[in-house]
N, C-alpha and C positions, 0 to 999 in steps of 0.2 A: 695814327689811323686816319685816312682818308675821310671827307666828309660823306655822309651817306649818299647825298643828292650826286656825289661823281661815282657815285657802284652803279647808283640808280641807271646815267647817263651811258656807263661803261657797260654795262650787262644788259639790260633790261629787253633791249632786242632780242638776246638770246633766250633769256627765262619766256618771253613772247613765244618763239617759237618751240619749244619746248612744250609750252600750256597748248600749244596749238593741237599738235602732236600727240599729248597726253589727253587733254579733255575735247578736241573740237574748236573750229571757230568761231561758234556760237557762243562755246563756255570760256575760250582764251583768255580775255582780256578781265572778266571775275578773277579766274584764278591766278593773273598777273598778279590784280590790284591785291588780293589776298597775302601770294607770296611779299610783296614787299611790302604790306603793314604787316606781318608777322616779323619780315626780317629789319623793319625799323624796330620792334621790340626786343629784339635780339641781339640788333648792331653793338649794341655798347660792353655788350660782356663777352662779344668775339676775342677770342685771340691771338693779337696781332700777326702772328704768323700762319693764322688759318686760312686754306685754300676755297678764296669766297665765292670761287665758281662753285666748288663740290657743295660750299654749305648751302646757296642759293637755288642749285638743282635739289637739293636734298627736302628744304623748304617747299618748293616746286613741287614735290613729287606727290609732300601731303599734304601739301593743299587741292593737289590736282583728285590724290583717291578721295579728298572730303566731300570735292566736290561732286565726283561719280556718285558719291555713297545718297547724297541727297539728291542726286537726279534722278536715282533710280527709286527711289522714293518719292519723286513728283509725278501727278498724273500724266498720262500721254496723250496728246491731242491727236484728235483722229483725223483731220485735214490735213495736208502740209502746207506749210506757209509761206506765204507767194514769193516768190523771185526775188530777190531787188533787181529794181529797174536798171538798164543800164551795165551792166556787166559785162567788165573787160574777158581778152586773153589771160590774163594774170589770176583775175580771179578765178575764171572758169581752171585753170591749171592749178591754182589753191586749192581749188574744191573737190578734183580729182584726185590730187594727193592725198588728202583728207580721205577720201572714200577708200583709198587703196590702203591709208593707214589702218584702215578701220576693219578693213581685210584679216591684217594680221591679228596672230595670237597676240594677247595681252602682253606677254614676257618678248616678245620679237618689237612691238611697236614700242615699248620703253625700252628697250637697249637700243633701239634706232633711234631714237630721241636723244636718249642721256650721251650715246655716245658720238653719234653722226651731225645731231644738231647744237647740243650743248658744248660737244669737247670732250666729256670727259673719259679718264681713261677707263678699260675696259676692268681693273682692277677694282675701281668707284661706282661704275656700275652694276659690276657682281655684289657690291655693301649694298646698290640701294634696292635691288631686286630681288634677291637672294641667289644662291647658287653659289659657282666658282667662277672664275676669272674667262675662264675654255666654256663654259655654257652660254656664258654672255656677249665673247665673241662668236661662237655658234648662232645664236638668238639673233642678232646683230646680223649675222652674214645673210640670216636665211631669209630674213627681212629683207631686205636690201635687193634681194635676188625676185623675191617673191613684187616687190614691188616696183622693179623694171619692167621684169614681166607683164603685170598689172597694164603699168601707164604704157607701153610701146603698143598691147594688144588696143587701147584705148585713144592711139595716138598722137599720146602726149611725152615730151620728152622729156628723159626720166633724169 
């Protein structure tokens, strides 16, 4: 078994983009650090032939609903909170992505996650969503279509 700190090195960008995807890039970078102290508790009794992306998305997924669940249970501030100063192109195109994820249904922006940003196959993401294999490719496509749309009308390149 690989040391954890090379999963960490090897994945972590992905499970990143994933929490982004799933929670926000407010909440991202919690529900990374979340994801891998849970899957530091867990590495040792993996089985050596287990598929660490899926079990890392899988990690990912509940840490990401724990997090929703206690958001929505924090109060909501009634200003919104200033800018950061300084914001690139990249960002401004993060942020619009963000916004257009947030567009979609719940079951469309995690199958576009699990399966467009993470990798994984449309089989693994029907386990972690629920449904069948053809609704999550569905959810998946409509996503996907819904969010060109989105960014082209917005002028960002999808």
């Amino acid at each position: 078994m690989q040391p954890f700190e090379k999963l960490v090195t090897d994945h972590g960008a992905m499970v990143l983009r994933v929490c982004r995807a799933t929670v926000g890039p407010v909440d991202a970078e919690d529900a990374w650090s979340e994801t891998f102290l849970a899957a530091l508790q867990a590495y040792p009794s993996l089985p050596a032939d287990a598929d660490v992306v899926a079990w890392l998305v899988t990690i990912a997924h509940r840490r990401s609903v724990d997090l929703l669940r206690r958001r929505g249970r924090a109060p909501i501030p009634v200003d919104p909170p200033p800018s950061p100063a300084g914001t690139d192109r990249d960002r401004a195109a993060e942020l619009a992505l963000y916004d257009a994820l947030r567009g979609l249904t719940e079951r469309q922006r995690l199958c576009v996650a699990y399966h467009h940003l993470a990798g994984l196959p449309y089989r693994e993401v029907a386990a972690l969503v629920g449904g069948t294999e053809a609704a999550a490719r569905r959810a998946a496509a409509d996503g996907i279509r819904a969010l060109r749309r989105v960014l082209a009308e917005e002028g960002v390149g999808a």
